[in-house]
C-alpha positions as CSV (number, residue, x, y, z in Angstrom):
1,X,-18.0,26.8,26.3
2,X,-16.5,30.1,27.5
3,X,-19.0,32.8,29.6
4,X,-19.7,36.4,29.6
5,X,-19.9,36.8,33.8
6,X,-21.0,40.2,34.6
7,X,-22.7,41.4,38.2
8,X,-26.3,39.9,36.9
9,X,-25.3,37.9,33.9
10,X,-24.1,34.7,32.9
11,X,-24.1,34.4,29.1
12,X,-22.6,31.4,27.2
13,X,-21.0,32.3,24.3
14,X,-21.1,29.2,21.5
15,X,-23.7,28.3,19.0
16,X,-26.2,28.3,21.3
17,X,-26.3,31.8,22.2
18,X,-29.7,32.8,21.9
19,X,-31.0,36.9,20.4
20,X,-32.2,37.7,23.5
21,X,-28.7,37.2,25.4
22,X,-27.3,38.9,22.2
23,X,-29.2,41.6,22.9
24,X,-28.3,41.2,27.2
25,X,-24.8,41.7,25.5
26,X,-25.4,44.8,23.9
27,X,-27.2,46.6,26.8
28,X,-23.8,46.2,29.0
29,X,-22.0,48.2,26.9
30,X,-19.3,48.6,24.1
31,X,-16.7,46.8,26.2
32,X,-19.1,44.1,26.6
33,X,-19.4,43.9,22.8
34,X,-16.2,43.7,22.4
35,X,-15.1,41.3,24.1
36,X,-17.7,38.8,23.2
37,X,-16.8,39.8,19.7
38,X,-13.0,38.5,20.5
39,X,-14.2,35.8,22.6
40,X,-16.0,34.4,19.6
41,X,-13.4,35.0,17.2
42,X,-10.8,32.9,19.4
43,X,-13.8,30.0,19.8
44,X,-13.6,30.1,16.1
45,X,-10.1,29.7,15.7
46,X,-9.7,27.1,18.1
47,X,-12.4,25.0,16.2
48,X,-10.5,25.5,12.6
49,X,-7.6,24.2,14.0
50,X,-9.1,21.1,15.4
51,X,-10.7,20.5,12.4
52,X,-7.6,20.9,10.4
53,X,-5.7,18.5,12.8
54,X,-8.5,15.7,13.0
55,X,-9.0,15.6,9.0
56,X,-5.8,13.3,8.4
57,X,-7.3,11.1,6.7
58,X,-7.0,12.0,3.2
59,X,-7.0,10.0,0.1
60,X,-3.2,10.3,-0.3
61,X,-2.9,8.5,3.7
62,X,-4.1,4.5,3.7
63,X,-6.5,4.3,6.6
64,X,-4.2,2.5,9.0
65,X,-1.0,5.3,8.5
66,X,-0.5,8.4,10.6
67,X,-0.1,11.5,8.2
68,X,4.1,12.3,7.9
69,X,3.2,15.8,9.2
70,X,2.1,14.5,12.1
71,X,5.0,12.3,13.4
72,X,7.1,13.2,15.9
73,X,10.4,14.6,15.4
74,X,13.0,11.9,15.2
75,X,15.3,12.2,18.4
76,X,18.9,14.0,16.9
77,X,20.8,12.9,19.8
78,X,21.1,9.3,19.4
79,X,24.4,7.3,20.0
80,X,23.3,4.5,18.1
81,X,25.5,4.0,15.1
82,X,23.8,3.5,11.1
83,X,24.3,0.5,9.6
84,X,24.4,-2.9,11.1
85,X,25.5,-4.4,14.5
86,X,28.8,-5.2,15.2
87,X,30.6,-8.3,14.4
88,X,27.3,-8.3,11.6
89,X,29.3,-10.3,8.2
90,X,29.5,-7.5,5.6
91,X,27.2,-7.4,2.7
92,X,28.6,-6.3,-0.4
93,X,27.9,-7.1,-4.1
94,X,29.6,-10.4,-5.5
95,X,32.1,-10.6,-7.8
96,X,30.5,-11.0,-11.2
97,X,30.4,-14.3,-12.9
98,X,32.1,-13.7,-16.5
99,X,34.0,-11.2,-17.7
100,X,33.1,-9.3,-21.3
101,X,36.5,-7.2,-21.3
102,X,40.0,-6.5,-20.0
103,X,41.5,-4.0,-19.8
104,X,45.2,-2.9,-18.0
105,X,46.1,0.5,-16.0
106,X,49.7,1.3,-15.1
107,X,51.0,5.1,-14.4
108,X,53.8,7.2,-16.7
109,X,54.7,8.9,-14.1
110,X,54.0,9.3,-10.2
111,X,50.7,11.1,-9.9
112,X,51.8,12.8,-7.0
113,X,55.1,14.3,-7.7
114,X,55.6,13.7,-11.7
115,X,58.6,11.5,-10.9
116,X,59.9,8.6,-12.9
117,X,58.9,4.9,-11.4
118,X,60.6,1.8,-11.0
119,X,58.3,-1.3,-12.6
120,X,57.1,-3.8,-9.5
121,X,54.8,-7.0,-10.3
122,X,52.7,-5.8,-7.7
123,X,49.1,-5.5,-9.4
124,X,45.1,-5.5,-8.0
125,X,42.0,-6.4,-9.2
126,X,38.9,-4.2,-9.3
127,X,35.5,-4.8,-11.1
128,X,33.1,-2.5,-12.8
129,X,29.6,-3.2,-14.3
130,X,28.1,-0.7,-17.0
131,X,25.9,0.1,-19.2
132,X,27.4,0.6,-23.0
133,X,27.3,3.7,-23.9
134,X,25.6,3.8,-27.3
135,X,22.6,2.5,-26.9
136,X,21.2,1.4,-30.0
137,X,17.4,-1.1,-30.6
138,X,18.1,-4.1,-32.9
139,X,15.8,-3.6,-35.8
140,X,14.7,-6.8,-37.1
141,X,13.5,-7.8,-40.9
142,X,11.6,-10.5,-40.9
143,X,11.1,-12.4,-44.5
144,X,7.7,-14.9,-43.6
145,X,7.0,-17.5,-46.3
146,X,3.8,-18.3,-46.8
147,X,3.4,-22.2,-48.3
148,X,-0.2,-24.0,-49.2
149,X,-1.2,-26.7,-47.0
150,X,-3.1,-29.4,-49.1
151,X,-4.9,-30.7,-45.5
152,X,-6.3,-26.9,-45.1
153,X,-6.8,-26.7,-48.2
154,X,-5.0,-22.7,-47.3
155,X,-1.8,-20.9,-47.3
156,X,-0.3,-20.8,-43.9
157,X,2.8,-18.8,-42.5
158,X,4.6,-19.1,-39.2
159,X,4.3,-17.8,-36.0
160,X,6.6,-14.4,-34.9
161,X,6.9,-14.3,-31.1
162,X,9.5,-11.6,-30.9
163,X,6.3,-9.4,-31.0
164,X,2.1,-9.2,-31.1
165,X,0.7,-9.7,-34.1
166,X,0.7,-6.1,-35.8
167,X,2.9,-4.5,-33.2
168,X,6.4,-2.6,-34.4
169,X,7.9,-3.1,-30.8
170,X,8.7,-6.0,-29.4
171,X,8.1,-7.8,-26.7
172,X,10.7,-6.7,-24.1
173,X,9.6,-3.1,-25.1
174,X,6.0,-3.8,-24.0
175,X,6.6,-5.7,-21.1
176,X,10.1,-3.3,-19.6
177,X,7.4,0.4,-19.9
178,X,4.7,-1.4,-18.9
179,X,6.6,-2.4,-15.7
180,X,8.1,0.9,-15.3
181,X,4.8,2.9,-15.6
182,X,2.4,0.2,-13.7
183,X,4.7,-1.2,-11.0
184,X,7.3,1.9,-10.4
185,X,5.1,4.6,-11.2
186,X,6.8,6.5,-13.4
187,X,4.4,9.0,-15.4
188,X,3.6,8.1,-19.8
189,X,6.1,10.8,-20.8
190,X,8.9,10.1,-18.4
191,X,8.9,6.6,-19.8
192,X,8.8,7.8,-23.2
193,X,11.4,10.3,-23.3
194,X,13.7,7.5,-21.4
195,X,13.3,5.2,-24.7
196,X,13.4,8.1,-27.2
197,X,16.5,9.9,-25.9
198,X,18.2,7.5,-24.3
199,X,17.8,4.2,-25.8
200,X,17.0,6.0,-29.2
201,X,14.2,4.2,-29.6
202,X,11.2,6.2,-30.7
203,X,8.0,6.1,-29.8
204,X,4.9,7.6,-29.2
205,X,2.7,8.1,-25.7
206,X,-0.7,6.8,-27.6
207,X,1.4,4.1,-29.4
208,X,2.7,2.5,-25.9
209,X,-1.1,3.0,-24.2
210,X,-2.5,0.7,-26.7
211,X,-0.2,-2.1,-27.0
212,X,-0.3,-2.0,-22.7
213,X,-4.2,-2.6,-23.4
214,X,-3.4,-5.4,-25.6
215,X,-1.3,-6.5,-22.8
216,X,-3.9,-6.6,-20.0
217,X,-6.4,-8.2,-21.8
218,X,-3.6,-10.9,-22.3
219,X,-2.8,-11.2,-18.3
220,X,-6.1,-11.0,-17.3
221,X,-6.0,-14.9,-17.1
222,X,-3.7,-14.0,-14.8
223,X,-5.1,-11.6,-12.7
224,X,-8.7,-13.6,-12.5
225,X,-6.2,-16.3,-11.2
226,X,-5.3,-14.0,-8.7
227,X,-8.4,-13.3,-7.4
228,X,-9.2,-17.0,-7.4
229,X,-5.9,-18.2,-5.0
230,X,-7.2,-15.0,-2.8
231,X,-10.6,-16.6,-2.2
232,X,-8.8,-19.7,-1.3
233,X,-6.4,-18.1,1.1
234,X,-5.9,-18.9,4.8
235,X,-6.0,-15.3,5.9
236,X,-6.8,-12.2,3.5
237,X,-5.6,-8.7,4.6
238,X,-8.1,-5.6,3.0
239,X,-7.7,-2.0,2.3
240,X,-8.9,0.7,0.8
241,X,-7.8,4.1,-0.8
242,X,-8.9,7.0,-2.8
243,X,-8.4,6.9,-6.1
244,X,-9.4,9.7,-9.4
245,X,-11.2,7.9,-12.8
246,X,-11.9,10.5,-15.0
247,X,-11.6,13.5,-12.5
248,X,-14.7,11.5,-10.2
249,X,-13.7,9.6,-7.2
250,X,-13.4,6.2,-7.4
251,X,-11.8,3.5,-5.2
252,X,-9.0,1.6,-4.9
253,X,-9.6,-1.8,-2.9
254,X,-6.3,-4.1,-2.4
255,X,-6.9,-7.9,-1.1
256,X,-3.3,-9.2,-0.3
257,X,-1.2,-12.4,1.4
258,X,2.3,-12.9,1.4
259,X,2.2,-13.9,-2.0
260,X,-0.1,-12.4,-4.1
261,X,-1.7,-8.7,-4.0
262,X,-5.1,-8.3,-5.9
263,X,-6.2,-4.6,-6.9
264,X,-9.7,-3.3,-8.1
265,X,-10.6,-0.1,-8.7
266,X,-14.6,0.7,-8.5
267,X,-16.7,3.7,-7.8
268,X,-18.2,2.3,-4.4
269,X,-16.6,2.4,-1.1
270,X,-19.2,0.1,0.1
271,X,-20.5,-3.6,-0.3
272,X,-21.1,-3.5,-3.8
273,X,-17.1,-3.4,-4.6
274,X,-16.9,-6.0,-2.0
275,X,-19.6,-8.6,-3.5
276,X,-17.8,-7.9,-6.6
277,X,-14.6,-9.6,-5.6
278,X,-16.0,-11.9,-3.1
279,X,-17.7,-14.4,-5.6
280,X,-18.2,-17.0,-3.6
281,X,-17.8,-17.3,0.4
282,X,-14.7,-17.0,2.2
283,X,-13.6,-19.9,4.1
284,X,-10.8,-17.7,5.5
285,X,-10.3,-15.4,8.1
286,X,-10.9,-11.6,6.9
287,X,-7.8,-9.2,8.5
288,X,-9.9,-5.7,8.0
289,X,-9.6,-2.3,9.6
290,X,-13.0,-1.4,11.2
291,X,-14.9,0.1,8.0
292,X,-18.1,-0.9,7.8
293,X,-18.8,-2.1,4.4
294,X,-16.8,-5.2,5.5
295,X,-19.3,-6.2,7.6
296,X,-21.5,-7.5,4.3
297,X,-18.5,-10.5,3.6
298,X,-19.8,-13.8,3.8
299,X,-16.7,-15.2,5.7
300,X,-15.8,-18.1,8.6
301,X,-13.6,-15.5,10.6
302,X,-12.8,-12.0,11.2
303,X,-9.8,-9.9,13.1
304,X,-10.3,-6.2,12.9
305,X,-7.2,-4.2,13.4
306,X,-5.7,-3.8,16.6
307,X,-3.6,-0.8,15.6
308,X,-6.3,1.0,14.4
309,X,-7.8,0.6,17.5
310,X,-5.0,1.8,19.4
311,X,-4.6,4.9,17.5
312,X,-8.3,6.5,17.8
313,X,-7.7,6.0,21.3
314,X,-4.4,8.4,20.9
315,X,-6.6,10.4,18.5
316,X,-9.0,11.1,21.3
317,X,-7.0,12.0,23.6
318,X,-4.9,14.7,21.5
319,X,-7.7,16.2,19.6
320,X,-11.0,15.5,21.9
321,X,-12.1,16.9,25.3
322,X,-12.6,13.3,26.8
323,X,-14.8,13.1,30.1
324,X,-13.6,12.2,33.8
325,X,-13.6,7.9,33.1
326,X,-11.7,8.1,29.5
327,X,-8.5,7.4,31.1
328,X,-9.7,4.8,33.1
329,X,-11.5,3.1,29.9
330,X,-8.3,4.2,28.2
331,X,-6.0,2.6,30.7
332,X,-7.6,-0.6,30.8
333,X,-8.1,-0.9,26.9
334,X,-4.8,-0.5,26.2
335,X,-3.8,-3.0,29.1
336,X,-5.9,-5.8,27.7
337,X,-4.8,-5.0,24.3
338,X,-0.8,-4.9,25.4
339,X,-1.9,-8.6,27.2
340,X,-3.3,-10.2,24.1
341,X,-0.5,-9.6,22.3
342,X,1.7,-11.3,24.6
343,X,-0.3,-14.2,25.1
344,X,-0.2,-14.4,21.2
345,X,3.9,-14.1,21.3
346,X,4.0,-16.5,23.7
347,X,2.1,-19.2,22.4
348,X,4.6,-21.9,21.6
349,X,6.6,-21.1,25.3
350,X,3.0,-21.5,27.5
351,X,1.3,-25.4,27.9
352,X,-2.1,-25.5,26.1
353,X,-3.8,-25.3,29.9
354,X,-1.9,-22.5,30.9
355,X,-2.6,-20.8,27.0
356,X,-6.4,-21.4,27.1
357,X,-6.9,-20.3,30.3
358,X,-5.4,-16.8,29.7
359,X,-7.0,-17.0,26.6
360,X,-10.9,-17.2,28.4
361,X,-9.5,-14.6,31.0
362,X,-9.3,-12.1,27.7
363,X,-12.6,-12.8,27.2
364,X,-14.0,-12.5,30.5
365,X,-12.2,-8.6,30.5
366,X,-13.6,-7.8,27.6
367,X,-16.8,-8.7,28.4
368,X,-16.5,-6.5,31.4
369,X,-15.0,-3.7,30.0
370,X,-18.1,-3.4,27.4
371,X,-20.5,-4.5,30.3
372,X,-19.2,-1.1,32.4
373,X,-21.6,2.3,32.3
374,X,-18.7,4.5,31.2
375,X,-20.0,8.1,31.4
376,X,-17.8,9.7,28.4
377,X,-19.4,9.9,24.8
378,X,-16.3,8.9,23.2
379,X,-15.6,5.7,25.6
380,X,-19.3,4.9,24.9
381,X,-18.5,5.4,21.3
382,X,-15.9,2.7,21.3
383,X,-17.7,0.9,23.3
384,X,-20.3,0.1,20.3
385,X,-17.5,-0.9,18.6
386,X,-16.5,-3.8,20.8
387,X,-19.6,-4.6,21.3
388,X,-20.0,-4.8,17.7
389,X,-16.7,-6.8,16.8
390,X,-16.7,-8.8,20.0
391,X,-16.1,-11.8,18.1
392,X,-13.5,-10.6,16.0
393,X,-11.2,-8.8,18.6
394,X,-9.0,-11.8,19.5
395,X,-9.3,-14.2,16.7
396,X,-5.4,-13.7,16.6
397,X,-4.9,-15.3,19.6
398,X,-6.9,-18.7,18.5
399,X,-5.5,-18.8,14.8
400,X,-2.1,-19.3,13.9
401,X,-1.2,-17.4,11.3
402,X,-3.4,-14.3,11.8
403,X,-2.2,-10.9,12.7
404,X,-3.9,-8.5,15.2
405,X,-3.0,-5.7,12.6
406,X,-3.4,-5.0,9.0
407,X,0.0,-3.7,8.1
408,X,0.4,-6.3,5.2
409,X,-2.6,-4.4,3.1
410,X,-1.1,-1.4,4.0
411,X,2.0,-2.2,3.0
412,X,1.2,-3.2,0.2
413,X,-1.5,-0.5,-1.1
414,X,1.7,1.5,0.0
415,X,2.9,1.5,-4.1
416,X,-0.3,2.5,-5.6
417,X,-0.8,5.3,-3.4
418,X,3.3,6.5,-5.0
419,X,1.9,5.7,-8.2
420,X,-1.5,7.9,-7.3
421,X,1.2,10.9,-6.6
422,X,2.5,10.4,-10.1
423,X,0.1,9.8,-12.5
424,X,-3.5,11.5,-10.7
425,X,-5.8,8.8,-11.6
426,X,-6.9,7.5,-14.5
427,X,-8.6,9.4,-17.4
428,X,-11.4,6.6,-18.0
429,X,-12.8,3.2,-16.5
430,X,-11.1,1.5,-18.8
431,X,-7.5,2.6,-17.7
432,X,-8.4,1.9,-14.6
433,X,-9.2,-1.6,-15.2
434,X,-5.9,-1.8,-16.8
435,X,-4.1,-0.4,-13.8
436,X,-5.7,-3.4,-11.9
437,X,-4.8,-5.7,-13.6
438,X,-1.1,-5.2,-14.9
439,X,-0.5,-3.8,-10.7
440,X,-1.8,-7.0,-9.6
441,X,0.4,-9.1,-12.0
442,X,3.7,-7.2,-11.5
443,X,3.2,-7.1,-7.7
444,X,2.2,-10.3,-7.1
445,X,5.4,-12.3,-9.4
446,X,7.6,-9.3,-7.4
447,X,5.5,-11.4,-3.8
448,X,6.9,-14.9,-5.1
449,X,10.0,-14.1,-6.0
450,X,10.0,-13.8,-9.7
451,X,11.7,-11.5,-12.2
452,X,8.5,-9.8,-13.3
453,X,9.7,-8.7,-16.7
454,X,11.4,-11.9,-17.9
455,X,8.5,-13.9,-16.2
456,X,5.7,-11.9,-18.2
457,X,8.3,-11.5,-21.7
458,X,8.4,-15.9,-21.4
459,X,4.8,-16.0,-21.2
460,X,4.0,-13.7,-24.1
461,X,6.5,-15.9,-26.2
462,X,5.1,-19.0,-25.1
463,X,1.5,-17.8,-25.8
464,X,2.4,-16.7,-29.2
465,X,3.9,-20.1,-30.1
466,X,1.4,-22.0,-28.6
467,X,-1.9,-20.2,-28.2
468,X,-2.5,-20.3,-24.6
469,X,-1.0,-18.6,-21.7
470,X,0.8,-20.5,-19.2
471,X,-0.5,-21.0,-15.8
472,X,0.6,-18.2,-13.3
473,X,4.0,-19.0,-11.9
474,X,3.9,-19.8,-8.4
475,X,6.4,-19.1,-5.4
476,X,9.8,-19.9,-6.6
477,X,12.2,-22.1,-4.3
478,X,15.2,-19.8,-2.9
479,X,18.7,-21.3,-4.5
480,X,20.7,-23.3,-1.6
């Protein structure tokens, strides 16, 4: 709050200037006038800019990312070389394992003078891997016979699993766009002008739309499987984003482990989206940023985000005006903070007395650091916080397997924020659900090390010759 100090006055200029200092103002003068005119006008500035810098959080930024704009500059002057160490092995593509053609090189003439050349048996080898270059679909005719069956007392035909039933594209066609629009984000017309100029295979946008419908409702086995083996997880990460349906805000929730990534898309941010996934209670521990609708899940344990933690303390100090004891509280947040996290990288060096008794003395700090009258607003803010999520703070420390961050759901929400850039949404609910689902597939087989395309193509044959879908693949073993 900046003052007007004259020889009798003491006006406060801000918001709460009152009409009757106004008109104190006045009665001093033009140059009084004036300069409480600029005074203001500078107060006002000052407050658009903070706004502008504090409002990072936007739908296109997870809620555990700091903006791009706001990074610092990367540091130029570094002697540290790209690429790997030295004395790293080299990493370079193999040989490949059959050969389709052969074909022989050898010079006229020397390329660098035009002179004649004297034959050697010297020769090399070198490899190349391309694509042909006329692309062309295989257009298939299929002839089905159609023979009475004295049991069925009907005609019967057999099954075509090259393709849905009804459907001019095949299979591979269906699965390779869907992948490309639903797991790399590329945009409807990209995809189709890719197939209709390149591989000369023609199509239309509202053609390709409803045979990926077709294919959703197929996979949703798949993706209520999904949500299933995420229930019964050890530790589930969640995040949430912005997201457009139909030009209305919606959001997009992602519940991920290391092998499987669920996405829903609903139009609440709060407990209702939540009690729709969570069916059933949670045996696991919940890995959460502090958002509050995540306090409604039924669930044995919590760890909130440590990161997130971290940075509103860094946001308070570059964007507040925090009191005399912030950088106290500050100081001794980020100390105990710093500690549990080395106490949770140290767990398999320390003996179990040793670990447990550094592991009450977290506790005990804690406790005292909430217990303390800290005079600033925003160290009493965070304070309610602790308070809040005392419990869930260091559950890290006592659980193997748990982070103190959620960097996996941001990670992987990461690719349908990209996608968000491309495509804007969804034009109804019912793309949306299909955005779910097919994301949630793709990324998921991508988690557990599976070809997605080939993986999905297999189980649309399979389900066409037999009538079921298979069961959703789980991790596949790494060659040795």
């Amino acid at each position: 709050m900046k003052t007007l100090a004259t020889s009798t006055l003491d006006i406060p200029l801000g918001a709460a200037l009152t009409e009757e200092q106004a008109r104190a103002i006045c009665a001093q003068g033009e140059e009084a006038i004036v300069f409480a005119l600029l005074t203001l006008a500078h107060m006002l500035a000052e407050q658009q800019s903070a706004m502008a810098a504090t409002s990072h959080q936007t739908p296109s930024t997870p809620s555990g990312m700091k903006p791009p704009y706001q990074k610092p500059a990367a540091n130029s002057r570094t002697n540290k070389r790209p690429g790997r160490k030295a004395g790293h092995p080299g990493s370079r593509r193999e040989a490949p394992a059959h050969i389709d053609r052969q074909q022989e090189h050898r010079a006229e003439v020397c390329p660098e003078c035009g002179g004649a050349l004297s034959r050697c048996q010297e020769t090399r080898t070198r490899y190349t891997e391309d694509i042909p270059e006329d692309i062309k679909p295989v257009v298939t005719e299929h002839t089905i016979h159609r023979d009475w069956c004295a049991r069925c007392k009907k005609k019967v035909e057999p099954v075509i699993s090259e393709a849905l039933p009804g459907a001019t594209l095949g299979n591979r066609v269906l699965v390779l766009s869907a992948w490309l629009h639903y797991a790399l984000g590329n945009t409807l017309s990209q995809i189709v002008e890719v197939f209709n100029f390149h591989l000369s295979l023609k199509m239309t946008p509202g053609g390709l739309s409803q045979m990926w419908r077709r294919l959703a409702q197929l996979l949703y086995t798949w993706y209520e499987a999904i949500q299933e083996q995420a229930l019964d997880s050890a530790v589930l990460n969640a995040d949430e984003t912005g997201w457009r349906v139909n030009g209305k805000t919606h959001w997009l929730w992602c519940f991920c482990t290391n092998e499987l990534s669920y996405f829903m898309i609903n139009r609440s941010r709060g407990s209702p989206a939540l009690l729709q996934f969570f069916i059933k209670e949670f045996s696991g521990t919940l890995v959460s940023d502090f958002w509050g609708a995540y306090n409604a899940v039924v669930c044995a344990l919590r760890q909130k985000c440590l990161v997130h933690l971290l940075r509103d303390l860094e946001h308070v100090e570059r964007y507040k005006s925090p009191g005399a004891d912030w950088a106290a509280f500050a100081k001794k947040l980020r100390r105990l903070i710093g500690d549990a996290i080395r106490l949770w990288r140290r767990r398999g060096e320390l003996a179990p007395e040793t670990y447990a008794s550094r592991r009450a003395r977290l506790t005990r700090r804690l406790a005292e650091l909430i217990a303390t009258p800290w005079e600033d607003s925003q160290a009493r803010r965070l304070i309610k916080r602790l308070r809040r999520h005392q419990n869930e703070i260091f559950t890290f420390v006592d659980q193997p397997g748990v982070p103190f961050d959620n960097n996996a759901a941001e990670r992987a929400i990461r690719p349908a924020v990209i996608i968000r850039k491309n495509s804007y949404g969804n034009h109804s609910q019912q793309g949306a659900d299909m955005q779910a689902v097919l994301m949630s597939v793709f990324f998921t087989l991508k988690k557990r090390g599976h070809n997605p395309v080939k993986t999905v193509h297999e189980a649309l044959t399979a389900y066409l010759q037999t009538g079921q879908m298979p069961a959703l693949a789980a991790k596949a073993t790494p060659n040795r």
